[in-house]
N, C-alpha and C positions, 0 to 999 in steps of 0.2 A: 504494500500500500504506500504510496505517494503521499505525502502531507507541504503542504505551501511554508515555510517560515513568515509568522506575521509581520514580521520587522525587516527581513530581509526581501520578501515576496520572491523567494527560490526554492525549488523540489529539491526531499529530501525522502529515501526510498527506505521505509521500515520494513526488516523480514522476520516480523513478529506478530502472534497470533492478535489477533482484536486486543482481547482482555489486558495485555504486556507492553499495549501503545499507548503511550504519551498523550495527555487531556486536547484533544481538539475539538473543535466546530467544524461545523459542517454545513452547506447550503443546499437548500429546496426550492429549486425555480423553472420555469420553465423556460424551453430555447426559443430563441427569435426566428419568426418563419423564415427567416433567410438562415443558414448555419455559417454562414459567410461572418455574420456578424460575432459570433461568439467567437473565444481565445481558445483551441485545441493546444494540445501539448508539445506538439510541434512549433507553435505559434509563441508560445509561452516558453520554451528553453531555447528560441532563436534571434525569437524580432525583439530590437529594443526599446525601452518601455515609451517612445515619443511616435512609435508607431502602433505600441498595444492598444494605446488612449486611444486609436480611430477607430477602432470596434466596442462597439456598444456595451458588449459581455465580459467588456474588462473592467469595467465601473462596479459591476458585481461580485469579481473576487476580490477587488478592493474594500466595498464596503462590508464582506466579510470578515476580511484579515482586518479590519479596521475594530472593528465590532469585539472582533475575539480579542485582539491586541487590549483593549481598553478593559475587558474584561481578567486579565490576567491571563489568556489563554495563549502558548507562544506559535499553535499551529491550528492548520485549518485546511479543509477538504472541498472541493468544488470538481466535480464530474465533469466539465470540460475542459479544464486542463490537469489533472491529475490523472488520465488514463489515455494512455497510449492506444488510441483506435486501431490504428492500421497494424498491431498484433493482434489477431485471434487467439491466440492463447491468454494475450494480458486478459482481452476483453470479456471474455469467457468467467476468467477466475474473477474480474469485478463484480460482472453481472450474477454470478450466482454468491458473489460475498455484499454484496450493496445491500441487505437487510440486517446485516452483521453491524456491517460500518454504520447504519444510522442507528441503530440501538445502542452501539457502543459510543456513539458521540457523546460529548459533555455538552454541548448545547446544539438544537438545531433552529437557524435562521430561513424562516421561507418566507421568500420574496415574492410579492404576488405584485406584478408589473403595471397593472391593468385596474388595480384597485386606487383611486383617486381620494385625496383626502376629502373629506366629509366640508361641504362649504358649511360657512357663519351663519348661524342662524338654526340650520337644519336640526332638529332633532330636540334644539334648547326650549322649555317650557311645556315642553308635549305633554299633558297631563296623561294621557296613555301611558305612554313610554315611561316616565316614572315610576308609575302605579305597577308596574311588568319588571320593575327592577327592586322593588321593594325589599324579594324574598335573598338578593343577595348584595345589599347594602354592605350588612360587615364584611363581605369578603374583597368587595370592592376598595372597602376605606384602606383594610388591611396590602392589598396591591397597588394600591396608588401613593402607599406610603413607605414602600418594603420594592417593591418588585421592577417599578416603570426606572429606577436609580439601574436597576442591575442590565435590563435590557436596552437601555439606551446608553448609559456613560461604560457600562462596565459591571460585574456583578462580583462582590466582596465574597458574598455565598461559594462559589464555584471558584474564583481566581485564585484566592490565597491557597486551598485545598488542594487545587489542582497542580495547580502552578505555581504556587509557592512566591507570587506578584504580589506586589503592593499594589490594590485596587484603589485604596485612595490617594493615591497618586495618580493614576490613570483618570481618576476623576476629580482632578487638582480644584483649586479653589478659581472662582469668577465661573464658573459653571452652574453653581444651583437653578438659578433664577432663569436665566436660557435653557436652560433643561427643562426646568417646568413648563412653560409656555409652549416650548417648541411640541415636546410629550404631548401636551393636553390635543395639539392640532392633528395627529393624527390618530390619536387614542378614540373611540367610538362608545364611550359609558353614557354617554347622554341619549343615546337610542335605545329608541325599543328593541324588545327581541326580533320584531317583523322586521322593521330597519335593518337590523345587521344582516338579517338574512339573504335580505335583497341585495342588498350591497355586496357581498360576500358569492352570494350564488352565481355571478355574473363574470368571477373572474375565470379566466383561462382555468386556471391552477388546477381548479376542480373537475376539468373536464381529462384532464393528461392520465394514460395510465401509470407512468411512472409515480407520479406524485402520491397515489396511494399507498403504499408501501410507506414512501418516506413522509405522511400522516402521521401513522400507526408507532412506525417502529421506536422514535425516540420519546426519553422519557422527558425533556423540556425542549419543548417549541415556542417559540415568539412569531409574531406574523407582524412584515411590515408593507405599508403599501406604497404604490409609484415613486413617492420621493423618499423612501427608506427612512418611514417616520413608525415609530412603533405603533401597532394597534392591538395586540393582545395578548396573552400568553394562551396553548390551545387549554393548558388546566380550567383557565375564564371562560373561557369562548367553546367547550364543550359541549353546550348546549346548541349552540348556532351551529357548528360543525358535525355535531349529530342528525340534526333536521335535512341537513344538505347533502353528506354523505349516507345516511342509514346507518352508519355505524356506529353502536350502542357507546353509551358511554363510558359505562365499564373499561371498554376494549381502547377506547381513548386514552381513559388513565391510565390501563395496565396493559401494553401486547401482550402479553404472559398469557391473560385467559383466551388469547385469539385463536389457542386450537379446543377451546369448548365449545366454537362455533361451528355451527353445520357447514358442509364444503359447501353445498348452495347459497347459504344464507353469505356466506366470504366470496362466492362468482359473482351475486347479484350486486355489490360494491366495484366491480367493475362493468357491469352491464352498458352504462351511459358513458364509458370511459374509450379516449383514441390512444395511439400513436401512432407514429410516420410512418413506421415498417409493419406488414401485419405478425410478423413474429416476434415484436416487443409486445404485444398483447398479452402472450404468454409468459414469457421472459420475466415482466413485471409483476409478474407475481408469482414467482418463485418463494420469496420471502414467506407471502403470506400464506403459504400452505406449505413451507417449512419443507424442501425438496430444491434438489438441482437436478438438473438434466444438460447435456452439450446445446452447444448452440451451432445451428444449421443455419447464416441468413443464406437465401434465397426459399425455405422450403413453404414458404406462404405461411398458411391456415394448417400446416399440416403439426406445425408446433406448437400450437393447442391442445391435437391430438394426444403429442406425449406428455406434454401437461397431465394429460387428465390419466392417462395410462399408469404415469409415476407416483401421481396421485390415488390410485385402487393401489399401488402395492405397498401403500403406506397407510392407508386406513380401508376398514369395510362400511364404511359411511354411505350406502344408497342416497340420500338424496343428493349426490352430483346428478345422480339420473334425472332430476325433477325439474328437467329444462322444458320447456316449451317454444316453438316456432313462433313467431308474429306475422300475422297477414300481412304486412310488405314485406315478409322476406325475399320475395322472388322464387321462393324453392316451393309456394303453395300445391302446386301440382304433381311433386313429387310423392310417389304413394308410401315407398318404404325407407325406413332412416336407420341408422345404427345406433346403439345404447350410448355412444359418447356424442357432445354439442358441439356442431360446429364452431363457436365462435362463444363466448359470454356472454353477448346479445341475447342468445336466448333463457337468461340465468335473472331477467328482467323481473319474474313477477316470482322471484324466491326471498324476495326482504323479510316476510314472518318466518319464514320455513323453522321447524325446528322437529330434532329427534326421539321418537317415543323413548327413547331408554337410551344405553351405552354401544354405540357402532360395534364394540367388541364384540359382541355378542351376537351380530346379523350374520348369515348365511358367508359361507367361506366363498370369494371370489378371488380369479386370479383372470390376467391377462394372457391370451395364447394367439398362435396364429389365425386360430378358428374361429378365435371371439375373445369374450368377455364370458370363461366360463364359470359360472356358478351349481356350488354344490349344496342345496336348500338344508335348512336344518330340522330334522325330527319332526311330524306333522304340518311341515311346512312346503312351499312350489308355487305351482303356477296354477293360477287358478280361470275360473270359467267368466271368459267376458258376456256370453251371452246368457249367460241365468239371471242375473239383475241388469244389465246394459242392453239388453238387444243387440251386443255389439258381437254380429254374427261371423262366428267363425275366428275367436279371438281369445287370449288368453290375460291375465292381468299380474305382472308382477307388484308383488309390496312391497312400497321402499320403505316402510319403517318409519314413516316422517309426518306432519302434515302441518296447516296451517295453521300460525297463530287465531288468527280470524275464522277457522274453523275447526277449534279446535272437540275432538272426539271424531274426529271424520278422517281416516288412514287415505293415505295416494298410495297411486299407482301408474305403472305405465302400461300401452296395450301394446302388445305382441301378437305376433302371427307366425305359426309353423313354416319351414322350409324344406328342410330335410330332417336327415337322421338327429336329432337332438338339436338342431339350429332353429334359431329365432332373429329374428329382427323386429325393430320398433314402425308403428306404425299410429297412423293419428295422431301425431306429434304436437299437433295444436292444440289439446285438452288431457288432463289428467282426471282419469275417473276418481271420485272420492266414497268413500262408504264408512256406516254407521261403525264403532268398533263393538257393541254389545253383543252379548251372547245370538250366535244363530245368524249374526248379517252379514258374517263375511261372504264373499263370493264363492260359490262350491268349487273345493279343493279338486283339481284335473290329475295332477301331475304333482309326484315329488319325489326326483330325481333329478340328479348331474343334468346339466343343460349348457348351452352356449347361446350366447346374443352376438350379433354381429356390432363389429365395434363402430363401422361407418360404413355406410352405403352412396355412392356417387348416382349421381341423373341416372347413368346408362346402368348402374350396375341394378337401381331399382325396376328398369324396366325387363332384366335379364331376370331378377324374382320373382316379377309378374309369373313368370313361365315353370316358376320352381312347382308345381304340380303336375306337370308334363305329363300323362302315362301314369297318371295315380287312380288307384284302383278307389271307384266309390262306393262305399258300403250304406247309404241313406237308404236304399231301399229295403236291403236285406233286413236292418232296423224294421221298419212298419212292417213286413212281412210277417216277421217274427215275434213281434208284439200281439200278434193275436195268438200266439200258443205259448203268451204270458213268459217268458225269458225274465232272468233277473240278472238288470245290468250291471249291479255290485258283484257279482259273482264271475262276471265274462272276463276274459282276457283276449290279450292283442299281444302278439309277437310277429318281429319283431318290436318291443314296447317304441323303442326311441323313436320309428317311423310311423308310429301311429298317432293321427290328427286327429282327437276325440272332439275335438269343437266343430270340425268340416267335416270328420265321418271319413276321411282319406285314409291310406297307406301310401303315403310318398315312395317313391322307388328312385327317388335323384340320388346319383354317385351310383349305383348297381348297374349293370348291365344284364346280370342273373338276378331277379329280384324271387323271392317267396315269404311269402307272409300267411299266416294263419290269424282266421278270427275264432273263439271258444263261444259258443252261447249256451248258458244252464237253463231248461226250462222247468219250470213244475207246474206240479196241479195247485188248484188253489185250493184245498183242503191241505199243502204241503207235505204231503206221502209219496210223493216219486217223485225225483229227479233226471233228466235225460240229458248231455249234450251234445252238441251240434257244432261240427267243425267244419267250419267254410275254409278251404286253402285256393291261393291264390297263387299263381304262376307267372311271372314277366321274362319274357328274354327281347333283349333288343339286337336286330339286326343292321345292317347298313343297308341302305337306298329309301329313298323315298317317304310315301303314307306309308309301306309294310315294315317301315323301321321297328315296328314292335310287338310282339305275339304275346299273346294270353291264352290262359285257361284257367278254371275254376273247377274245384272237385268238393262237393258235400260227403261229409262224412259222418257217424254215429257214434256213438260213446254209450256202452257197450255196441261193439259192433253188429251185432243181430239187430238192433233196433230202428223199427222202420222197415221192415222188410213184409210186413202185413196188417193188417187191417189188426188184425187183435194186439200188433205193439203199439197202437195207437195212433199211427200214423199211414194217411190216406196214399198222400204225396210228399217227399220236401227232395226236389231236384234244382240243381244250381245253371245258371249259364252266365257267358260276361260279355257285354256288347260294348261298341264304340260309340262315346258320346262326348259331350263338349262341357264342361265345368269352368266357368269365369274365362271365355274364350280361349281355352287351351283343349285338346284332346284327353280324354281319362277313357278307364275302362269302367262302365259301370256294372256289377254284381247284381246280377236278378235272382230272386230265392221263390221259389213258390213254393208252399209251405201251406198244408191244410190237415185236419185233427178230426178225427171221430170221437175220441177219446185217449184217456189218459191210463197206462197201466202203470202204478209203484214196482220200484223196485223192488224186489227180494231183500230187505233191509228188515223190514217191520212184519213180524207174521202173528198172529190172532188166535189163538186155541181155546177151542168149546170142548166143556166138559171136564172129567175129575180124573181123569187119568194125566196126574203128575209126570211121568214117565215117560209116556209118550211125546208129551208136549215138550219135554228137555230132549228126546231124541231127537224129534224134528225141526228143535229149536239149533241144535249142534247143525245138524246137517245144513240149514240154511246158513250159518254161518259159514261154513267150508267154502260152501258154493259163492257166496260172496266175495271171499278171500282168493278164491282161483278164479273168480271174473276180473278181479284187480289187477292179478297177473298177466293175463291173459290181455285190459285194458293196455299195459306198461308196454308189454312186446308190441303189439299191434303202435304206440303212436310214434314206436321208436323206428321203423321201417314205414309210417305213411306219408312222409315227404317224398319217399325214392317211389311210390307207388302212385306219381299224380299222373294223371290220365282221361281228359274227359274234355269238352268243349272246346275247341283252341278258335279265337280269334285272329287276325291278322295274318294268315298263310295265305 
């Protein structure tokens, strides 16, 4: 780290940790839209100083060094000439230490350029504005008699401690009286609270992403405006700068508590925020989510991404997930998105956001090639969007979080199946919310390992459109089957990860041999027999053309005699698969016809009249036996009926 000498205004290179360096200050400002105008360090260890004065941005590390000198401080820090840009390596280790260096500062000076002293008159006698300042009268008398001496001539507090300076000497005598007067002109205690705000909300400063970080991270700021007149310390003006930034003021006083804040609720303080390259977006708030990563300039928007990536492997805080789109995004038409936010623009409407409990404790997530794969916790997954939402054909994860403003109502995001275990985000512009009381969550689909994709591009959303290609539909088989009463808790779907219980699909993307089996239990409604029913399904995909893809379907029985006559209670149930069209792609739809005269129970439960003891235990054993060796007999039969599929073929 580079530090200025106040007295001498020359670089001097400390190669020691934060904590081991020497008391400085440090400045918080913003650059002039020309860069032309400010001092780089190139600039600052070559040109001498009668052509520094022709750049505007040299008047500001002057009245730093100036500032800190009178405070007994003997060094001082300013980011355009203290770091050497045109190394990538220095610039690297700045940017991921510049949250380090403003929390380690001894005082931070932010210059807000743009901010005009308060004209004569304005603000004096407002019966309002008094009335609104009532409730911090003594702390006001207390800083106007202690504090505006340390921020404007020099501060006794910090100089001697630090720097071991005679501060009253830096604030020699024939100064009181011009100090006051000059203080009072850009000091702002005669306004109201609306006042400051306005005043304050208008400057640049607030709109830069850089500057938030260097808000936060020190623990004394002073804020002066245009003509580097004092106007307040942020301990006073926490209020004002709470309203303007969202940021509580807890976190104002202490950065300390800034990792108890949700990662949403810490995006959404930069939501309204620029800079000049799209990957100081990112960059700039390294600090505040306590993380580095390299720096790539040229990769755009894509270093958000690892933002948010380095960010899951440092916390399992779901609501990073709790972004939403805004109607001018321009992206409105894109259908499918990935679980990571383009930009913190969409981090806009997370200012309440906060966490049901401790992130520790939410579902294990990690970053993979695949995705964003999560492993759900114990009774936990992915649940059904269309049993309270209508939102057909959809899945909803919990992020754990929800709104101050509504608060007992859990979010969520909606998803949609693609393949084997993959999901992507979809409806990006609303977050469903629901009741958290007993019995309202959304019914539980799925809880199992899964994958979200972590971003989805225009084209790659419209390649998902397609991710059903040749998916076999089972909605009909459903209604078929419902009328000889099937119990869908009891069914199974293998393979599981390819089955899309909200669409009724078996995806077959990534296979080129695809099989899948559906299980269906039915029983009588007096609950004395049970029967199943196995639908297997068959994919092979060819090369050329419409015949790229061949199916078959084979209905099967559990015990396999069953079905084969009128007295096992069944009429009909034969399977075929046709080609049909599902949300404009090609699928194989599953026909079942399936009709019932009656229902015979299993050999499970048997009934003996009469008083012969004896006999009712012989025939009671022997039905057991027989049961035991149909079990047998069910185990070999399912372990050879894949290699035995044979029946309807499609697409030859």
């Amino acid at each position: 780290m580079r530090l200025i000498n106040t007295t001498t205004l020359t670089l001097t290179s400390f190669m020691v940790p934060v904590s081991s360096l020497p008391a400085y200050a440090i400045l918080s400002h913003t650059w002039y839209p020309s860069p032309d105008e400010e001092v780089t360090f190139q600039d600052f260890t070559s040109l001498p100083p009668h052509q520094l004065e022709k750049k505007k941005g040299y008047a500001k590390i002057k009245q730093t060094c100036h500032r800190a000198k009178k405070s007994g401080i003997k060094w001082a820090w300013v980011d355009t000439c203290c770091i050497d840009k045109t190394s990538s390596a220095e610039l690297t280790e700045a940017i991921n230490s510049m949250w380090a260096w403003y929390r380690g500062a001894t005082v931070c000076f932010a210059f807000l350029e743009d901010l005009e002293p308060v004209p004569k008159g304005v603000g004096h006698g407002h019966g309002q504005g008094q009335n609104a300042r009532n409730s911090q009268i003594v702390g006001e008398q207390w800083w106007s008699q202690i504090g505006e001496q340390w921020w404007e001539d020099g501060g006794s507090n910090v100089g001697s401690s630090n720097a071991g300076s005679n501060v009253s000497a830096a604030t020699g005598s024939g100064t009181g009286s011009a100090t006051s007067s000059h203080t009072q002109a850009g000091r702002m205690d005669h306004l109201s609270h609306e006042e400051k705000v306005a005043r304050f909300r208008t400057c640049r400063w607030f709109t830069r992403g850089w500057t938030l970080q260097e808000l936060i991270a020190p623990s004394r700021m002073g804020f002066y405006n245009s003509k580097w007149e004092f106007v307040g310390e942020k301990s006073s003006l926490k209020q004002v700068l709470a309203e303007i930034t969202q940021i509580s003021e807890s976190v104002l006083e202490n950065s300390a508590l800034l990792l108890t804040i949700p990662v949403a609720q810490r995006m959404s303080w930069a939501s309204s925020r620029v800079t000049t390259r799209p990957e100081d977006m990112a960059y700039c708030l390294l600090g505040i989510f306590d993380v580095q990563i390299p720096l790539l300039y040229g990769e755009g928007e894509k270093a958000f991404i690892r933002l948010q990536e380095e960010i899951v492997k440092e916390t399992n805080d779901f609501s990073l997930f709790a972004w939403k789109t805004g109607k001018g995004s321009g992206t409105q038409h894109q259908k499918h998105w990935g679980i990571l936010a383009p930009s913190p623009k969409e981090f806009a409407t997370c200012r309440d956001i906060e966490n049901w409990g401790n992130p520790l404790y939410n579902a294990e997530c990690l970053i993979t090639s695949k995705g964003l794969r999560i492993t759900p916790a114990p009774g936990d997954g992915l649940r059904s969007g269309s049993s309270s939402y209508g939102l057909k054909g959809t899945y909803i994860l919990d992020l754990g979080c929800y709104h101050r403003s509504e608060k007992g109502r859990a979010i969520g995001v909606v998803l949609q199946q693609h393949g084997s275990d993959l999901y992507c985000r979809v409806m990006p512009e609303s977050l469903p919310m629901w009741p958290t009381g007993p019995g309202q969550q959304p019914v539980l689909r799925k809880s199992r390992l899964f994958y979200i994709t972590k971003t989805v591009s225009p084209v790659a959303s419209t390649l998902l459109g397609s991710s059903h290609r040749w998916a076999f539909d089972l909605s009909q088989v459903f209604a078929a089957l419902a009328e000889i009463k099937f119990v869908p808790k009891q069914s199974q779907f293998q393979p599981e990860e390819s089955w899309d219980a909200e669409r009724m699909l078996f995806l077959s993307q990534g296979s080129r041999d695809f099989q899948c089996c559906a299980t269906f239990v039915t029983t009588r409604k007096d609950g004395l027999g049970a029967l199943r029913i196995l639908v297997w399904c068959h994919l092979h995909l060819v090369h050329g053309g419409e015949g790229e893809a061949q199916a078959s379907v084979k209905v099967e029985f559990d015990p396999p005699t069953e079905g084969e006559t009128d007295d096992d209670g069944f009429v009909k149930c034969e399977g075929k698969v046709v080609r049909d069209a599902y949300e404009g792609q090609p699928v194989f739809r599953v026909l079942i016809e399936a009709t019932t005269s009656k229902f015979r129970a299993l050999p499970t439960i048997m009934f003996f009249r009469g008083t012969d003891e004896k006999m009712a235990r012989k025939n009671q054993m022997y039905q057991q036996q027989k049961v035991a060796a149909a079990a047998v007999g069910r185990e070999r039969y399912f372990n050879s009926a894949a290699a035995s599929m044979s029946s309807s073929t499609v697409g030859k």
